[in-house]
C-alpha positions as CSV (number, residue, x, y, z in Angstrom):
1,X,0.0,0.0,0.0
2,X,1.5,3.3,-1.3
3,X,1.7,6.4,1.0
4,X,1.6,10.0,0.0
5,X,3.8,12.5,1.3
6,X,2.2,14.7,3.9
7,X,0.7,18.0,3.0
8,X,2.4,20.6,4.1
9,X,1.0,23.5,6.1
10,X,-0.4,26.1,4.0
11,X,2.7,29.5,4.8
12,X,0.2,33.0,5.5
13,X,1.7,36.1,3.7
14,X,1.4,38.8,5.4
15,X,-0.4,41.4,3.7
16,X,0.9,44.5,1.8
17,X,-1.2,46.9,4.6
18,X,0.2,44.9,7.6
19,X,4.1,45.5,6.1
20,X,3.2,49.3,6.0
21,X,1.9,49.3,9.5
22,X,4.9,47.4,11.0
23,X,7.3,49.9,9.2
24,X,5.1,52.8,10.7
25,X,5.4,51.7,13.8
26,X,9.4,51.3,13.6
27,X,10.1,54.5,11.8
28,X,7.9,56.6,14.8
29,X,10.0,54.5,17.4
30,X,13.4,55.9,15.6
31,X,11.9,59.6,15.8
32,X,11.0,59.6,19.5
33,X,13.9,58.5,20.5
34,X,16.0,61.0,18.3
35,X,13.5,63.5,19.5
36,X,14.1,63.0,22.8
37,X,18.5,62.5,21.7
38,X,18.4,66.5,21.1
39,X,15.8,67.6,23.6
40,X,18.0,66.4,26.1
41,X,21.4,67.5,24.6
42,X,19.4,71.5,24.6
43,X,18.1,70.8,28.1
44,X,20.7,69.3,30.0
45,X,22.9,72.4,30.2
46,X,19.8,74.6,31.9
47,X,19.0,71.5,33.7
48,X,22.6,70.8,35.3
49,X,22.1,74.8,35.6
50,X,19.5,74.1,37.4
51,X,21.0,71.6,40.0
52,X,24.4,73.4,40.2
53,X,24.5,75.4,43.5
54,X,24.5,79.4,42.2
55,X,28.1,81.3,43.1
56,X,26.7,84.0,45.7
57,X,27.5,87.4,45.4
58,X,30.3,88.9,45.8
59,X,32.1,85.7,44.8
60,X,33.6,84.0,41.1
61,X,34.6,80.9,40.7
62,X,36.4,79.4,38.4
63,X,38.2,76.0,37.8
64,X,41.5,74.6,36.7
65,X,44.8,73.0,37.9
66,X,47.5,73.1,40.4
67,X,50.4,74.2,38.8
68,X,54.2,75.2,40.3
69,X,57.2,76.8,39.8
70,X,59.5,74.6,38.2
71,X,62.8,74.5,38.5
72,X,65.3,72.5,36.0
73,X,68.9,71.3,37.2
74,X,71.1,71.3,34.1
75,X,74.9,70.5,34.4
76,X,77.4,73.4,33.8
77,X,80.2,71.1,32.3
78,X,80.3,67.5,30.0
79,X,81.1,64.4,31.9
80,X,79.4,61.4,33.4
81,X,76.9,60.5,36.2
82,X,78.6,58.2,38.3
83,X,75.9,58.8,41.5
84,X,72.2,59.6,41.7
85,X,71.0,60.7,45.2
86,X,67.1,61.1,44.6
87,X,64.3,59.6,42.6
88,X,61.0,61.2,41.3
89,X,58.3,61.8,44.0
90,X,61.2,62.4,46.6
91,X,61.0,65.5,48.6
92,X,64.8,67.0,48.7
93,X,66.1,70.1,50.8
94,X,67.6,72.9,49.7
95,X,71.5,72.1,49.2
96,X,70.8,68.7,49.0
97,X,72.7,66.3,46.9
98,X,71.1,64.5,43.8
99,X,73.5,63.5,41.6
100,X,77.3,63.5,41.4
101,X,79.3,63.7,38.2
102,X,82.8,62.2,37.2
103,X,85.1,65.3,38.8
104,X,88.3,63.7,37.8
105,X,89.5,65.2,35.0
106,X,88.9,68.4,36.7
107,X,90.6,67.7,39.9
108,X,93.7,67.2,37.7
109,X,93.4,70.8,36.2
110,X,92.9,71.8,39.9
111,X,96.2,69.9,40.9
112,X,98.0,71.8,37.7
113,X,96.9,75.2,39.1
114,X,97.5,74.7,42.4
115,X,101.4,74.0,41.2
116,X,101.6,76.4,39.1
117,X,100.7,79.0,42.0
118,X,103.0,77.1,44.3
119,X,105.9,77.3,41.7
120,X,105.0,81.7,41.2
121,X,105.3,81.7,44.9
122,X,108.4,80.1,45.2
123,X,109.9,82.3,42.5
124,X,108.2,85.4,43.2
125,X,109.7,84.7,47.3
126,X,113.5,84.2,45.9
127,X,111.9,87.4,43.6
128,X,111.2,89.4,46.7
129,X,114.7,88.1,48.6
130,X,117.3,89.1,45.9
131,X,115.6,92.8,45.7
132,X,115.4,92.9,49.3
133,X,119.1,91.7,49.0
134,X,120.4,94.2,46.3
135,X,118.3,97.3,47.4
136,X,119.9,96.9,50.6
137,X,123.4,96.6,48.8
138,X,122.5,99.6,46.8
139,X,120.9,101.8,49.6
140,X,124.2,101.0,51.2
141,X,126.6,102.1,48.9
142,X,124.5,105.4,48.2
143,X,125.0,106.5,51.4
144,X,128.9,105.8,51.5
145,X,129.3,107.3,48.2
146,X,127.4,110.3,49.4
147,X,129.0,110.5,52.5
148,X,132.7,110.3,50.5
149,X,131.2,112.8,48.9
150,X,130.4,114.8,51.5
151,X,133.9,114.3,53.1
152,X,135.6,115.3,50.0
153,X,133.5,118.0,49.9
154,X,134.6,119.4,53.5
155,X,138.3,118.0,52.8
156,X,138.1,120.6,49.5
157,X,137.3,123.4,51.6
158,X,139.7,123.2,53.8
159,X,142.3,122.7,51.5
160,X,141.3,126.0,49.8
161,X,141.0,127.8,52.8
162,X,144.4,126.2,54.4
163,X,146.0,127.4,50.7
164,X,143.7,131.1,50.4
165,X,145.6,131.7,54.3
166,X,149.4,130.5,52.5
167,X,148.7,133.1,50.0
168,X,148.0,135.4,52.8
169,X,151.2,134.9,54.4
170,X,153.1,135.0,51.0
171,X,152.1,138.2,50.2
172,X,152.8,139.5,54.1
173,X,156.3,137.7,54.5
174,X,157.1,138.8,50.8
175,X,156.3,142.4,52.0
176,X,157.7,142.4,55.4
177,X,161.0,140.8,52.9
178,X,160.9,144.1,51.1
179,X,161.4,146.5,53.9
180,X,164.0,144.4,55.1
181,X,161.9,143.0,58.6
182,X,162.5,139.5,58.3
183,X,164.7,137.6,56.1
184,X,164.6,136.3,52.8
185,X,164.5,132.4,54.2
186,X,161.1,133.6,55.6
187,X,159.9,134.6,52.0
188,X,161.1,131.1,50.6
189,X,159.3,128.8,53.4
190,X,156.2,130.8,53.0
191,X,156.2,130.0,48.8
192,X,156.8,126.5,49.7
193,X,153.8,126.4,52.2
194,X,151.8,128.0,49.4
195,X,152.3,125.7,47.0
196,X,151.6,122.9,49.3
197,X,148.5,124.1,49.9
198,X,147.8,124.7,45.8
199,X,148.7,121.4,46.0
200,X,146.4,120.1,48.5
201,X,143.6,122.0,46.6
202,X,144.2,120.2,43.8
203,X,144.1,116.8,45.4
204,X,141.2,117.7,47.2
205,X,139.3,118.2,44.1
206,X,140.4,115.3,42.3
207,X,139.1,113.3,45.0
208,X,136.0,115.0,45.0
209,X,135.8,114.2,41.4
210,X,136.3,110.1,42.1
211,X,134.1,110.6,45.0
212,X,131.3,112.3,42.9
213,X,131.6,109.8,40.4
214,X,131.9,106.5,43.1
215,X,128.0,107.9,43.7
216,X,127.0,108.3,40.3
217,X,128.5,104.5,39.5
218,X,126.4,103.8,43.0
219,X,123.1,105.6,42.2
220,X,123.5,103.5,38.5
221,X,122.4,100.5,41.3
222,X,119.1,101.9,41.8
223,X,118.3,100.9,38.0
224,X,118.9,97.3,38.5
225,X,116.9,97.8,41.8
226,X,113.6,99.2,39.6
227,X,114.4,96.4,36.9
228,X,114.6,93.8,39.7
229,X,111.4,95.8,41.5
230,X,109.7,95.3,37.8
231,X,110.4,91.9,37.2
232,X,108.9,91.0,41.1
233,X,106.0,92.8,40.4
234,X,105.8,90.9,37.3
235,X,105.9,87.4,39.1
236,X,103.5,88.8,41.9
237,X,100.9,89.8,38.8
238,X,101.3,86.0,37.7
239,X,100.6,84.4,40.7
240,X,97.7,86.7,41.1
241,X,96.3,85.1,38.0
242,X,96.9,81.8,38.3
243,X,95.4,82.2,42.0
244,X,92.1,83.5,40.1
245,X,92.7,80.6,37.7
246,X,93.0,77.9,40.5
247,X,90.2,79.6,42.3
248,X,87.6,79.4,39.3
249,X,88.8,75.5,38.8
250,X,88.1,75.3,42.2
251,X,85.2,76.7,42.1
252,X,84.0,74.6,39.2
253,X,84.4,71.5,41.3
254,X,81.3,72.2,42.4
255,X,79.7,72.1,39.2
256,X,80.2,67.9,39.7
257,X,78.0,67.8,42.2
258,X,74.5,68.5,41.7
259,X,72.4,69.9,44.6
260,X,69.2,71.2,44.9
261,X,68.5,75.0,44.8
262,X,64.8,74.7,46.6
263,X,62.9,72.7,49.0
264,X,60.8,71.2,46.9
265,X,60.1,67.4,45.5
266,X,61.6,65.8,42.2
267,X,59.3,65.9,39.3
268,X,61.2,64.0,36.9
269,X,64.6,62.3,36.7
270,X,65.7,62.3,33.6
271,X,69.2,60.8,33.9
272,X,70.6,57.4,35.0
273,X,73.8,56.2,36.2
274,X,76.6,55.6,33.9
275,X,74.8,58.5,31.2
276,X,77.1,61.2,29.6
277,X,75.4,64.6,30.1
278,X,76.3,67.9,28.3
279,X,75.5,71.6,29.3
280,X,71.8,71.7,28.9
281,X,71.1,68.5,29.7
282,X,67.9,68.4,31.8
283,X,68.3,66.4,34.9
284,X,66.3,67.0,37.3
285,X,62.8,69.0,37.9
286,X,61.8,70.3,40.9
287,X,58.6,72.0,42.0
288,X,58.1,74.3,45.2
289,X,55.7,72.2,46.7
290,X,55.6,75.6,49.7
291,X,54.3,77.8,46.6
292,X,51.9,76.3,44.2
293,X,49.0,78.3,43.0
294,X,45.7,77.6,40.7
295,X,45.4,79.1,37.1
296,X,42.2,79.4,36.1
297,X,41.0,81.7,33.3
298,X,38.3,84.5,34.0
299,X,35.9,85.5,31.1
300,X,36.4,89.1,29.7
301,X,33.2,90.4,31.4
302,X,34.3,89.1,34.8
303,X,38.3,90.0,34.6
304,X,36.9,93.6,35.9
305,X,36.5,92.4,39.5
306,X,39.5,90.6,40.2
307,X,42.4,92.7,41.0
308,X,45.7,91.6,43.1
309,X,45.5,90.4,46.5
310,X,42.0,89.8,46.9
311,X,41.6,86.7,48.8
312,X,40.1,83.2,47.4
313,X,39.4,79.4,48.4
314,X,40.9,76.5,46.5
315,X,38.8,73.4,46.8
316,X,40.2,69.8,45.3
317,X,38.5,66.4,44.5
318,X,40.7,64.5,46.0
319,X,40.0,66.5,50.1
320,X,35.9,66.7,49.4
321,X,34.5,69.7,51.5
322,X,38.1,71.2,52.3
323,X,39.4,74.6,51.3
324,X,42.8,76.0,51.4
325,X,43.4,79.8,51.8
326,X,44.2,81.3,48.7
327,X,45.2,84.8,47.2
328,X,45.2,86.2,44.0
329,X,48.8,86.8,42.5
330,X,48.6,87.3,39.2
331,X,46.6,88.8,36.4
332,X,46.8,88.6,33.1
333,X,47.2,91.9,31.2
334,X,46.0,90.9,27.8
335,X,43.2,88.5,26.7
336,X,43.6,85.2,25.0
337,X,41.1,82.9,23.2
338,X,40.6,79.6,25.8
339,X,43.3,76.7,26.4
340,X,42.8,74.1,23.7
341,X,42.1,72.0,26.8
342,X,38.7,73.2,26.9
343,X,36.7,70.4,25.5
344,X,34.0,72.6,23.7
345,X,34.9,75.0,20.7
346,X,32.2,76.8,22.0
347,X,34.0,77.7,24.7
348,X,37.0,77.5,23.4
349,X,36.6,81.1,21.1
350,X,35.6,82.9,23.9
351,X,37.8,85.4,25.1
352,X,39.6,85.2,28.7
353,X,42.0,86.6,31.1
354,X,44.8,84.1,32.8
355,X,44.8,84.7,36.8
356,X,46.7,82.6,39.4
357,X,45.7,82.1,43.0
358,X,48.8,81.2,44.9
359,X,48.2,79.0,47.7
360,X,48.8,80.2,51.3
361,X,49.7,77.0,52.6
362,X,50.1,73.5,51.5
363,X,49.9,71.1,54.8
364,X,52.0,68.0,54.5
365,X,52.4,68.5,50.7
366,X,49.2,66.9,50.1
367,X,48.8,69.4,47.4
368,X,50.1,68.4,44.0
369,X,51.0,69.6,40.4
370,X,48.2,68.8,38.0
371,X,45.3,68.1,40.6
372,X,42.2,70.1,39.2
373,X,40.8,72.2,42.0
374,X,38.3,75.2,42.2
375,X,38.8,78.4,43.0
376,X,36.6,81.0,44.4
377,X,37.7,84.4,44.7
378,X,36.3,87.2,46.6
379,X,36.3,90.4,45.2
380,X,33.2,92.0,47.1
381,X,35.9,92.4,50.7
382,X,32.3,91.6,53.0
383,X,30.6,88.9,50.8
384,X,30.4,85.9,52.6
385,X,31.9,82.4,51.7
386,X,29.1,80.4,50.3
């Protein structure tokens, strides 16, 4: 007996009218929630207006980040790190140590300066002897050439006045000869004495002449006295500048050791053992963790009531419901389009004034770099805080 295949179930088609409805139904789903898409991106601003606590009067707030003033250790000289002392995050002292380059090469041009000054002392001492030596000499024989001098001098007039009274007494005796009062043998004695004492004259100022000249030759010392003096004074102006030579390579020494100019805390280490660094070189960063402040960035219409000193409140996320005391410390004096940082372009065109509100105090450092934080500033002196 022969079976037929089963019958299969008649398939409904839905009708052309049901399609249309279904479509109808999917296409006014899409709308409402598009609709409600861009009723909700024009509302939520007024809305989050709405549930954002109003600033008071009296008061502007404004938000941004902690920043500091950085500080960047670069080395003075080429050479290599052969010791770090600190590490990012640590809090250093001012003065302290962080790194310590290779010094070698300069303690050798230190040890060639400090001889060299050692060898201009030694020369410029013996220097300083022999003039001390030869001035003494000369000083010496000045005065016993002037003194001769003098002598010869005295001896000279003497002589002329012993010779001046002999031709005195020639002219008398050769008178009194004359009219017969003495004798002739008186006459011939008194010549004689008179030409001894031309004599003597004559002596005496021939050795006033070698005398004069001994003082001359003697005074002719003082020259190798000034050219000794000269080439002293010579020596001392070389040890004065190799002394100022080994004091700036002294002095450079401490360009090897890297210390800290603040107290602060080490940003960024940029540097590790072993590394060559040149002039320029950034190794370390350092904020002032004692004088951090908040920029934020006023909009033209407000920048009129801020003004210098006026006191503000610096709130962060990460100390919910604490404030630190504040002041303002800087205003901008010329207006600039919004940071790029600003996520809307919106915002972003509008003009606005930089300001910084440096913080009065930063307990335990718990302040950082980079934190956002609020600030409200005061610029009506009684409105109250809110």
């Amino acid at each position: 007996m022969s079976s037929s295949p089963p019958e299969s179930a008649p398939t409904s088609v839905p009708e052309r009218g049901e399609i249309h409805s279904r479509l109808g139904r999917r296409w006014l789903i899409a709308a409402i929630v598009v609709g409600a898409v861009v009723l909700a991106a024009v509302l939520a601003p007024r809305v989050i207006g709405w549930l954002r606590p109003s600033t008071p009067p009296g008061l502007l707030t404004a938000s941004g980040r902690i920043e500091g003033r950085i500080t960047t250790l670069t080395p003075k000289t080429s050479a290599w790190v052969v010791e770090l002392h600190a590490d990012e995050g640590q809090a250093v002292r001012q003065g302290q140590l962080l790194a310590t380059l290779d010094d070698a090469a300069q303690r050798e041009r230190v040890r060639a300066a400090r001889e060299q000054v050692n060898a201009l002392t030694q020369r410029l001492a013996a220097a300083n002897s022999q003039l001390g030596m030869v001035e003494r000499q000369v000083t010496l024989q000045i005065e016993q050439a002037n003194a001769a001098v003098r002598e010869a001098e005295a001896r000279l007039r003497r002589a002329r006045a012993s010779r001046e009274q002999a031709d005195r007494d020639l002219q008398r005796t050769a008178l009194l000869v004359a009219k017969d009062l003495i004798a002739p043998q008186e006459a011939e004695h008194a010549q004689v004495k008179a030409e001894m004492e031309a004599q003597a004259v004559k002596e005496a100022e021939e050795a006033l002449e070698r005398t004069r000249k001994e003082a001359a030759l003697a005074r002719v010392g003082l020259q190798q006295v000034e050219t000794l003096r000269a080439e002293r004074d010579a020596l001392a102006r070389q040890r004065g500048q190799a002394e100022a030579q080994l004091a700036e390579q002294e002095s450079h020494v401490a360009d090897f050791s890297i210390r800290s100019p603040i107290d602060g805390r080490v940003l960024t280490r940029t540097v590790e053992r072993g590394e060559r660094v040149d002039p320029g070189t950034p190794l370390f960063t350092l904020v002032d963790l004692d004088r951090l402040y908040v920029k934020i960035y006023v909009p033209e219409p407000s920048i009129g009531k801020v003004a210098l000193g006026q006191e503000a409140r610096v709130s962060v996320d990460a100390f919910p419901g604490r404030t630190f005391p504040a002041r303002v410390s800087r205003v901008a004096q010329e207006a600039e389009f919004t940071p790029k940082n600003v996520e809307t372009r919106e915002e972003r065109v509008k003009l606005v004034f930089a300001v910084e509100v440096s913080l009065a105090e930063n307990p335990g450092g718990i302040l950082k770099p980079g934190m956002p934080a609020d600030a409200v500033i005061r610029w009506q002196p009684d409105a109250p805080w809110r």
